[in-house]
N, CA and C of each residue as an Amber inpcrd file, in Angstrom:
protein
   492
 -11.0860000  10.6500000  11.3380000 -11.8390000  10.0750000  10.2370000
 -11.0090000   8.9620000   9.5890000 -11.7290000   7.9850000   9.3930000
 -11.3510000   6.6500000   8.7070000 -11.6790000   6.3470000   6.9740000
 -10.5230000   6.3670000   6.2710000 -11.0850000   6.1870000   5.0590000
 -10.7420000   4.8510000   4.5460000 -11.7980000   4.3390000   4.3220000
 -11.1030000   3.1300000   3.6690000 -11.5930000   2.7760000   2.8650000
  -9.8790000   1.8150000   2.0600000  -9.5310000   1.7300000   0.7920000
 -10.1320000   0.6040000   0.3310000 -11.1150000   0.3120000  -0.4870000
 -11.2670000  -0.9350000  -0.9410000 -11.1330000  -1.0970000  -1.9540000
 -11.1100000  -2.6150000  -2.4420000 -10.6380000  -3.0250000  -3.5360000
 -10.7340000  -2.5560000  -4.8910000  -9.2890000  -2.4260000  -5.1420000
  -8.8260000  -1.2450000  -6.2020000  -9.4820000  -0.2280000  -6.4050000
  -9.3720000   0.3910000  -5.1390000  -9.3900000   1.9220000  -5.0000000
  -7.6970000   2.3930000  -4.1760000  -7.7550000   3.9660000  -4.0900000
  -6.5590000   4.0260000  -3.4090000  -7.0640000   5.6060000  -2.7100000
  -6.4290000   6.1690000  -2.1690000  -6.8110000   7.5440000  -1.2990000
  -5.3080000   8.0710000  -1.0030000  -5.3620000   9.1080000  -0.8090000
  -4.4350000  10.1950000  -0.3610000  -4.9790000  11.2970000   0.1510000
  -4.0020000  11.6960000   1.4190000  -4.9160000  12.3880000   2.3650000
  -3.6230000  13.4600000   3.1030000  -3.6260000  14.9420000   3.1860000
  -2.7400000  15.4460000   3.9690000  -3.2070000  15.8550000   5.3160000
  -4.4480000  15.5070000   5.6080000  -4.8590000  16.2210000   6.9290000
  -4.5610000  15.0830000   7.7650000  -4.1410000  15.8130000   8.9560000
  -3.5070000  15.0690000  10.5090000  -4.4670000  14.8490000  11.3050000
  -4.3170000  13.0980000  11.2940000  -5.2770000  12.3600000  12.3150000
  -6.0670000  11.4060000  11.5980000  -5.8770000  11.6640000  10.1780000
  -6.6300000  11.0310000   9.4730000  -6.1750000   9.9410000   9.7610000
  -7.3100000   8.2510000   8.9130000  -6.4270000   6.9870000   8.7490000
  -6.9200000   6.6530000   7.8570000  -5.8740000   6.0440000   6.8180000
  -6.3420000   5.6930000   5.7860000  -6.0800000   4.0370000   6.0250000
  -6.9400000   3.0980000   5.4330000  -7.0200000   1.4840000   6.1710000
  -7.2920000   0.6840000   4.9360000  -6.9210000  -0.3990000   4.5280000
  -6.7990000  -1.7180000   3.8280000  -7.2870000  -2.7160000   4.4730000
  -8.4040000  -3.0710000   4.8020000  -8.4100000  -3.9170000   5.5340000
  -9.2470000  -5.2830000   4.9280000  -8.6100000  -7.1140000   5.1710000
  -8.9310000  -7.9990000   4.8700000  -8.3770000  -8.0820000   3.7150000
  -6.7820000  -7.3060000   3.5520000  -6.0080000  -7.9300000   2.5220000
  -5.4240000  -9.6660000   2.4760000  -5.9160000  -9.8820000   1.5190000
  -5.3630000 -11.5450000   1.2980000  -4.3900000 -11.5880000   0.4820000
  -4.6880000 -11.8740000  -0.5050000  -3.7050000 -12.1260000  -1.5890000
  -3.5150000 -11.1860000  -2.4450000  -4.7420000  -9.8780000  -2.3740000
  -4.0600000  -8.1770000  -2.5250000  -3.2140000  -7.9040000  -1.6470000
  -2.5120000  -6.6900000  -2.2590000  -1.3710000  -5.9390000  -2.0950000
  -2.0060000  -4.2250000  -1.4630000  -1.7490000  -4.1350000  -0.2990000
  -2.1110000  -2.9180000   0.3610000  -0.5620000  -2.2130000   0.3370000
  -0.7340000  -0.9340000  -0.5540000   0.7280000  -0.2710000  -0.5760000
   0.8020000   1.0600000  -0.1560000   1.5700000   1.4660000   0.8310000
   1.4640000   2.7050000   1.6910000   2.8490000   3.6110000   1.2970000
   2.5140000   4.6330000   0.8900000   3.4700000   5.8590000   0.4170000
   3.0180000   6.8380000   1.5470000   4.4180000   7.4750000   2.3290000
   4.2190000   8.4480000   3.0920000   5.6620000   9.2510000   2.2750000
   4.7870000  10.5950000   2.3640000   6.2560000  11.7870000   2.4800000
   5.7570000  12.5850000   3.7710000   6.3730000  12.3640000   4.9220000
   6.4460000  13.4790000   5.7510000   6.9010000  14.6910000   5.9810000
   7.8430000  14.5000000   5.3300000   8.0920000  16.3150000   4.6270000
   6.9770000  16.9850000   4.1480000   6.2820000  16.2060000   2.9060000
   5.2120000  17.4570000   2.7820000   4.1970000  16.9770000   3.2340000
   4.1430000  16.0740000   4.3590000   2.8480000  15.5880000   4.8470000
   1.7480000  15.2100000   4.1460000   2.1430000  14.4190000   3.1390000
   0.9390000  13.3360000   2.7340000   1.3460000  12.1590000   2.9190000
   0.1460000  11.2710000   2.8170000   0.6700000   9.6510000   2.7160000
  -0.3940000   8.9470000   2.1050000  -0.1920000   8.1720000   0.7870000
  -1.4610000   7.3750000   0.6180000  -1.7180000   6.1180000   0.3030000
  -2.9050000   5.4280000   0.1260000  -2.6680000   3.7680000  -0.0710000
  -3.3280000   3.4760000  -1.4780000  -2.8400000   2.1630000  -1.7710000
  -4.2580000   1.8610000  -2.4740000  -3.8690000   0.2700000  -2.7420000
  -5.1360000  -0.7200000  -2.7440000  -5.3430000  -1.4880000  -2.5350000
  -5.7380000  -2.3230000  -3.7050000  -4.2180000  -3.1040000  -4.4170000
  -4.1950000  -3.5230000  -5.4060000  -4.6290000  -5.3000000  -5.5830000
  -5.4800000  -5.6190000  -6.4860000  -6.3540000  -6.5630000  -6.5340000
  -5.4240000  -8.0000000  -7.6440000  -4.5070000  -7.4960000  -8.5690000
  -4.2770000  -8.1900000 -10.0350000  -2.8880000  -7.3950000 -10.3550000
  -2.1880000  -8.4400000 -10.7490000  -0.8190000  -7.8530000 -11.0300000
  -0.8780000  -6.9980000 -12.4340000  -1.1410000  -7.2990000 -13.3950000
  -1.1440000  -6.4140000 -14.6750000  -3.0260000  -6.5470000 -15.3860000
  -2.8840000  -5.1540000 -16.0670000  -3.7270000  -4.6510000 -16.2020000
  -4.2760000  -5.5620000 -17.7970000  -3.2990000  -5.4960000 -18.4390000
  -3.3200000  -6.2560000 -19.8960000  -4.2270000  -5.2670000 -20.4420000
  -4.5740000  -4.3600000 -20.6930000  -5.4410000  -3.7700000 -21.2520000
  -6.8130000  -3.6280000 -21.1520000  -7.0090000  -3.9420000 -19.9400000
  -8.3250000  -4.1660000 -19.1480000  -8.7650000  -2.8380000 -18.7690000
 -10.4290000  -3.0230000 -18.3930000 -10.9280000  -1.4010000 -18.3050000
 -10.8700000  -2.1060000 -16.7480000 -11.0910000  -0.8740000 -15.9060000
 -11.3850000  -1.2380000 -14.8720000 -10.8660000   0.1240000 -13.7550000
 -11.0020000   0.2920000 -12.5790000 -10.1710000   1.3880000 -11.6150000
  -8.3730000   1.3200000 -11.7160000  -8.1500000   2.5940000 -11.8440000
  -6.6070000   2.3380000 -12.0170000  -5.8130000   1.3820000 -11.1470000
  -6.6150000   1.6340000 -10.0420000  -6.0240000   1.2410000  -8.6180000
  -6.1820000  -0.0480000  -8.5050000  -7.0810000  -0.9490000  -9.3710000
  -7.0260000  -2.4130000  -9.2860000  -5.6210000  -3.1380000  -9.3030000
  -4.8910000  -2.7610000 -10.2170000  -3.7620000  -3.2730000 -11.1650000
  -2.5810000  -2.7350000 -10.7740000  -1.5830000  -3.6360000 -10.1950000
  -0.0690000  -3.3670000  -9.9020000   0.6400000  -2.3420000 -11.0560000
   0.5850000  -2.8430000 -12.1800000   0.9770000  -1.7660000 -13.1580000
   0.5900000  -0.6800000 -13.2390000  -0.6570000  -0.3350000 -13.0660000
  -1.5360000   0.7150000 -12.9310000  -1.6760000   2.0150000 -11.9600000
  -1.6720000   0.9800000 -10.7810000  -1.9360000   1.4010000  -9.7410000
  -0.7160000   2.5010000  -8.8030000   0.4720000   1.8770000  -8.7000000
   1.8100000   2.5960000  -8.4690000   2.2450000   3.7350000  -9.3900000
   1.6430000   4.0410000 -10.6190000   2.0370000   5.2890000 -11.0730000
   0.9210000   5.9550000 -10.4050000  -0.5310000   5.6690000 -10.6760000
  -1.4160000   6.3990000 -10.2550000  -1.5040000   7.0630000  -8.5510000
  -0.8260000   6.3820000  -7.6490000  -0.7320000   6.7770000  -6.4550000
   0.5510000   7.8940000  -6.5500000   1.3420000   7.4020000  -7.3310000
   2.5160000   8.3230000  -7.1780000   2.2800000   9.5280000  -7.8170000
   1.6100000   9.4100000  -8.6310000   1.2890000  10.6430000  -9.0080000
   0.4520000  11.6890000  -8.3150000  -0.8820000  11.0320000  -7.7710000
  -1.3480000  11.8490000  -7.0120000  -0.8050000  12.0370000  -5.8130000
   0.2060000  11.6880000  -4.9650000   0.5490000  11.9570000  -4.1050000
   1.6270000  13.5260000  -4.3530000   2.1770000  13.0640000  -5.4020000
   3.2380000  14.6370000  -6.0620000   2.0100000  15.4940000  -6.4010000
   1.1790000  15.2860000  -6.5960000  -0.1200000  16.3540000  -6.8100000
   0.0030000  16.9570000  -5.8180000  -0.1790000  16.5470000  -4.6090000
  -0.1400000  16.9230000  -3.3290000   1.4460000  17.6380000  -2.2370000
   2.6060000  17.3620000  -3.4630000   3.6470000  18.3180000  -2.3520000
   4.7740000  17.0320000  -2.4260000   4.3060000  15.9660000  -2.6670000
   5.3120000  14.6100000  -2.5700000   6.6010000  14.9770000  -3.3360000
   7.6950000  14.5490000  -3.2460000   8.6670000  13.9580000  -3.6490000
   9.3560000  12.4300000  -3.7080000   9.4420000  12.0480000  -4.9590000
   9.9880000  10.9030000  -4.6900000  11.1850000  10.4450000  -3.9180000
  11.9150000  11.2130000  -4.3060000  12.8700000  11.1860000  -3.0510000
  12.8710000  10.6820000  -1.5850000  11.8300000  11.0000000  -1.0280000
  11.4720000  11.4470000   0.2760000  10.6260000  10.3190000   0.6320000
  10.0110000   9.6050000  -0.4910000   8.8470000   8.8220000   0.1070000
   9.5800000   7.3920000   0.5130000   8.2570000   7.1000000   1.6550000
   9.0030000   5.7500000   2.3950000   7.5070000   4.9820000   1.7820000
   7.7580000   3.4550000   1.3500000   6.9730000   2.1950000   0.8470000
   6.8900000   1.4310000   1.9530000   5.2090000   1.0940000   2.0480000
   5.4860000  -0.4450000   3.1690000   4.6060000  -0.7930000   2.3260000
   4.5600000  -2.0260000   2.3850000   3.5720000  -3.3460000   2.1030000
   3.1520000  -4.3760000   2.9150000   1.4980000  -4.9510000   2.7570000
   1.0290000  -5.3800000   2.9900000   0.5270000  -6.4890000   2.1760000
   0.2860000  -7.9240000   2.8870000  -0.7700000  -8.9230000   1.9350000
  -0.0200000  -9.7200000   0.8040000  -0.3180000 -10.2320000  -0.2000000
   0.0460000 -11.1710000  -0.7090000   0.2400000 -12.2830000  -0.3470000
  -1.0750000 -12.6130000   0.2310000  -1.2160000 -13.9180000   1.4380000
  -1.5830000 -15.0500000   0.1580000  -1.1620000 -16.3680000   0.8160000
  -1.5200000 -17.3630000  -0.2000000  -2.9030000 -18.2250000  -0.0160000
  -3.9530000 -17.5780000   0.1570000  -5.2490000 -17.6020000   1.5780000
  -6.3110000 -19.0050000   0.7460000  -5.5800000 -19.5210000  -0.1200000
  -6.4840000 -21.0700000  -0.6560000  -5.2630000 -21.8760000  -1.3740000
  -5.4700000 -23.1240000  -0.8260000  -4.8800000 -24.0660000  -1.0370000
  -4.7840000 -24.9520000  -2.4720000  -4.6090000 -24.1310000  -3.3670000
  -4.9890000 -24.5770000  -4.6530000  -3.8930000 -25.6550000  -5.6890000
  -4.0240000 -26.5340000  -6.3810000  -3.1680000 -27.4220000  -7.1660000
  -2.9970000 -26.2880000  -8.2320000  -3.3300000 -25.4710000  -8.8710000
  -3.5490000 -24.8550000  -9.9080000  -2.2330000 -23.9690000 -10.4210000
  -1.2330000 -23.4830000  -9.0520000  -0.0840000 -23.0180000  -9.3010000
  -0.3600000 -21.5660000  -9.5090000  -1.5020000 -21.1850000  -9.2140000
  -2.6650000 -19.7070000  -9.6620000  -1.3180000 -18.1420000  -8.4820000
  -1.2190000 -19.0050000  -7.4860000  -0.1980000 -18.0960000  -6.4670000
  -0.7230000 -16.7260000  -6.6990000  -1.6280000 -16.2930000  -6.5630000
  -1.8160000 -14.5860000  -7.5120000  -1.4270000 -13.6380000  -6.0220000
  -1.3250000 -14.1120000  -5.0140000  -0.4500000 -13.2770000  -3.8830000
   0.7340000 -13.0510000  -4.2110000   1.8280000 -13.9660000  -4.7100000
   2.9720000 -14.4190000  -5.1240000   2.9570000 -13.0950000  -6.3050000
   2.4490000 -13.3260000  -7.2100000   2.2650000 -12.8960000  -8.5990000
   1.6870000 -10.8300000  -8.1940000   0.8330000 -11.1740000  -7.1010000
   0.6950000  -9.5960000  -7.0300000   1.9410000  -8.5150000  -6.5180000
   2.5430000  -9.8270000  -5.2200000   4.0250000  -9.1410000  -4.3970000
   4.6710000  -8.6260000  -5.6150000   5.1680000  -9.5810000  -6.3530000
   6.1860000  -9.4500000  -7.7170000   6.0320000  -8.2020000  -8.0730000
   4.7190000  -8.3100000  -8.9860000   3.8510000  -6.8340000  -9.6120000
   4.5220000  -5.9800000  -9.5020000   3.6700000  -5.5670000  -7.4920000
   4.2940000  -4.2070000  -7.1960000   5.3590000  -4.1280000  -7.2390000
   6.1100000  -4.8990000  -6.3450000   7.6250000  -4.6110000  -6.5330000
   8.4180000  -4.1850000  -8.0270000   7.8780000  -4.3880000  -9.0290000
   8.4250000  -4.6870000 -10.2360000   7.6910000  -3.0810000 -10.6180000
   6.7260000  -2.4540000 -10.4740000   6.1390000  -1.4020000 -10.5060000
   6.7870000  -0.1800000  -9.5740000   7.3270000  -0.6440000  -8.8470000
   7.9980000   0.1670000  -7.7760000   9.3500000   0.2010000  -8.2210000
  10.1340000  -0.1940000  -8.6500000  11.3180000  -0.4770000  -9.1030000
  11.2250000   0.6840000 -10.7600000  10.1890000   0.5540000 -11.1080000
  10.1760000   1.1360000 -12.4660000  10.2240000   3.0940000 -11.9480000
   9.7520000   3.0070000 -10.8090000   9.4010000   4.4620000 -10.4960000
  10.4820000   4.8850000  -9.5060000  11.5060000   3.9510000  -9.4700000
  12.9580000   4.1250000  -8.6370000  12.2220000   4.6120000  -7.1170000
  11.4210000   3.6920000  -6.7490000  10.7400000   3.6460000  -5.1880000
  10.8500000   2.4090000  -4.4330000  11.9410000   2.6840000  -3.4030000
  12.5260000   1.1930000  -2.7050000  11.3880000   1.1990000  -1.7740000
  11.3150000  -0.2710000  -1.7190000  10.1550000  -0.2040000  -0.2270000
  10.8860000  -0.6250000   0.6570000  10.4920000   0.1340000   1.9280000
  11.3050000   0.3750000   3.3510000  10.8320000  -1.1270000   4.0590000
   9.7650000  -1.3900000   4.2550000   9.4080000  -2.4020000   5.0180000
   7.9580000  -3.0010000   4.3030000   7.4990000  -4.4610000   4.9310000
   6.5020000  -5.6160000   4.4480000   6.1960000  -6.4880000   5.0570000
   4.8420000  -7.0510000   5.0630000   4.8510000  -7.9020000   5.6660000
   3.4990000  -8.7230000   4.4720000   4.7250000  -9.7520000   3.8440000
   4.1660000 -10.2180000   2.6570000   4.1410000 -11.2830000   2.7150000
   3.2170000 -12.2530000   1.9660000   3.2130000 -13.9380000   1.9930000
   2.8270000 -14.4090000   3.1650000   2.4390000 -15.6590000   3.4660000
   2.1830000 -16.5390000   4.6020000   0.6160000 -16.9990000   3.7950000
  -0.5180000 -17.0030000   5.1380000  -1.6000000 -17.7470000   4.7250000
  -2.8320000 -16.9290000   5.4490000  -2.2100000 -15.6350000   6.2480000
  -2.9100000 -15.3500000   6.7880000  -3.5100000 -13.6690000   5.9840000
  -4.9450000 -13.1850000   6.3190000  -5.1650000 -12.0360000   5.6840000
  -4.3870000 -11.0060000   6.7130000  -4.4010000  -9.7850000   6.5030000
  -3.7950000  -8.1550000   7.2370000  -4.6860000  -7.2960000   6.7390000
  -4.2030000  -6.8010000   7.9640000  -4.8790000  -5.2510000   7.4710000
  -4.1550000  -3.9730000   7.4080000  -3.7800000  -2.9720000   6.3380000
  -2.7390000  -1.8560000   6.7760000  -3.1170000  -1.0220000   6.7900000
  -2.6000000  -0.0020000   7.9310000  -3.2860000   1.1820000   8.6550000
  -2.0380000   2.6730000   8.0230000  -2.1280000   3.7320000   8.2420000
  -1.5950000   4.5780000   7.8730000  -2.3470000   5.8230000   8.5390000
  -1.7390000   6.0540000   9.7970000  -2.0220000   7.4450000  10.3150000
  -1.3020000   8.3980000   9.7370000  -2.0180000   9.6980000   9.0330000
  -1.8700000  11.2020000   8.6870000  -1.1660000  11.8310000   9.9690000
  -0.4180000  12.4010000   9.6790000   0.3670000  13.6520000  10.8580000
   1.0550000  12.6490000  11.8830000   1.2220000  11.5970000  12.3640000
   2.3990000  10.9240000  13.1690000   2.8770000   9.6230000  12.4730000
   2.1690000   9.2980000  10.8790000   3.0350000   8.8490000  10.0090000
   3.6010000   7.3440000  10.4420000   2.4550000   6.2320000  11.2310000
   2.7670000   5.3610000  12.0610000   2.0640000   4.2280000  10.5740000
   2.6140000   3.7590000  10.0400000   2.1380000   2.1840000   9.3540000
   2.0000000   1.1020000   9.7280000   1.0990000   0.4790000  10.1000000
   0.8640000  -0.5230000  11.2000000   0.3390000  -2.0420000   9.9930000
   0.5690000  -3.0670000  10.8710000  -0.1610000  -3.8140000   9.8560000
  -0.5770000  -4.9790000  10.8580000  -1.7580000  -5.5680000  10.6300000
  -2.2470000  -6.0020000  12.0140000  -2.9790000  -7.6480000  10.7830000
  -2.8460000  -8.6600000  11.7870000  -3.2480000  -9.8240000  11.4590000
  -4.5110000 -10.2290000  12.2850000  -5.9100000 -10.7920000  11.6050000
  -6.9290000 -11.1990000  12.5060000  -6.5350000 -11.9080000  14.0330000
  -7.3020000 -11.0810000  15.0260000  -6.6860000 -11.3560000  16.5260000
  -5.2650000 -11.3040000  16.9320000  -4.5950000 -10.4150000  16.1480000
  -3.1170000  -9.8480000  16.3170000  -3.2380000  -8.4770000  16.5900000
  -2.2280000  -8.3020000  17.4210000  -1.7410000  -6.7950000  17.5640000
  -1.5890000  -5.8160000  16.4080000  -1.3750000  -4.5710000  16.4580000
  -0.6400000  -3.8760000  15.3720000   0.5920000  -4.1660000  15.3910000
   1.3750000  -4.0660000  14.2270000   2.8350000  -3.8200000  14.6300000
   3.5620000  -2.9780000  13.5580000   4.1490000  -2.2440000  14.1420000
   4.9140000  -1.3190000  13.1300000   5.4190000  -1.6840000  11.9340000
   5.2280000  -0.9450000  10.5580000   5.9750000  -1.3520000   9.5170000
   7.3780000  -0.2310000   9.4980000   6.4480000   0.8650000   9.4210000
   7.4550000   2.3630000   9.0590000   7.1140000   2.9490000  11.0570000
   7.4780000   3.6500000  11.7000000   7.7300000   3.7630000  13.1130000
   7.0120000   5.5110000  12.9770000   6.6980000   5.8690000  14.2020000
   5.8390000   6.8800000  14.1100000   7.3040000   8.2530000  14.2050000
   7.0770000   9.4740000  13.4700000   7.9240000  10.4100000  13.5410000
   7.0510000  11.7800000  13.3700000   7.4410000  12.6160000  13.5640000
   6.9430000  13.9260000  13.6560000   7.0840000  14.9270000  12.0560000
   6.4680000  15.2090000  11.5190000   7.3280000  16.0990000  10.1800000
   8.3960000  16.9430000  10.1740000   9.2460000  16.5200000   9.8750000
  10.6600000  17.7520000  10.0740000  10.3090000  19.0570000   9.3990000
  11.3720000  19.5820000  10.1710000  10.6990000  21.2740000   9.9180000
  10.8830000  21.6450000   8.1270000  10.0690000  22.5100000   7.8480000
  10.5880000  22.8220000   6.2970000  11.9300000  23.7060000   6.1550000
């Protein structure tokens, strides 16, 4: 089963085989938390770097959004410790005079959101001009991130759950 994340939404999932998918990230930020220890991993697919006090899905908003995943993922058995970060997107996908960069401005975000929750990200594949899409298989824990008429290619590498 395929769940996918759309814009500013996010999912977390412990059952094996699942995939959770981002797909036609541009200048959003697709951010993937796995703990394979307790076998969850989840995404969510951030639209706007800060929230400013805006109503809206938690998951829209870089500020927002990285506590809210982290949290529900420790709902689920997570440790911070343990968890591995990839990223996706923050493409610069229009050619604008305006200096607007909001790919630029979303990368920052998270990172700056991730940093607050002492969560290094392991791997990325951020900036350029082109959209991605990021994949996240349940139970072999493989993060893939794939460019229109591109291959997949590994962010985080596929591993097995170590024993408890």
């Amino acid at each position: 089963m395929t769940a996918h994340v759309r814009m500013g939404e996010l999912h977390v999932s412990s059952s094996p085989g699942n995939e959770i998918a981002a797909i036609g990230l541009g200048s959003c930020i697709g951010l993937a938390i796995v703990d394979r220890h307790a076998g969850v991993a989840g995404m969510a697919h951030i639209v706007l770097p800060q929230s400013a006090g805006s109503a809206g899905p938690l998951a829209k908003f870089a500020d927002t959004a990285v506590p809210e995943l982290l949290a529900q993922l420790q709902r689920a058995g997570a440790q911070r410790g343990r968890c591995e970060v990839a990223l996706a997107g923050g493409a610069r996908m229009f050619a604008m005079s305006t200096g607007l960069a909001i790919g630029d401005r979303n990368q920052e975000a998270v990172r700056a959101a991730l940093a607050r929750e002492r969560l290094a990200v392991h791997a990325a594949a951020t900036g350029g001009e082109r959209g991605r899409t990021l994949r996240v298989i349940v139970g072999d824990w493989a993060v893939t991130v794939q460019e229109p008429g591109g291959d997949r290619v590994a962010l985080l590498g596929t591993k097995s759950r170590p024993p408890r």
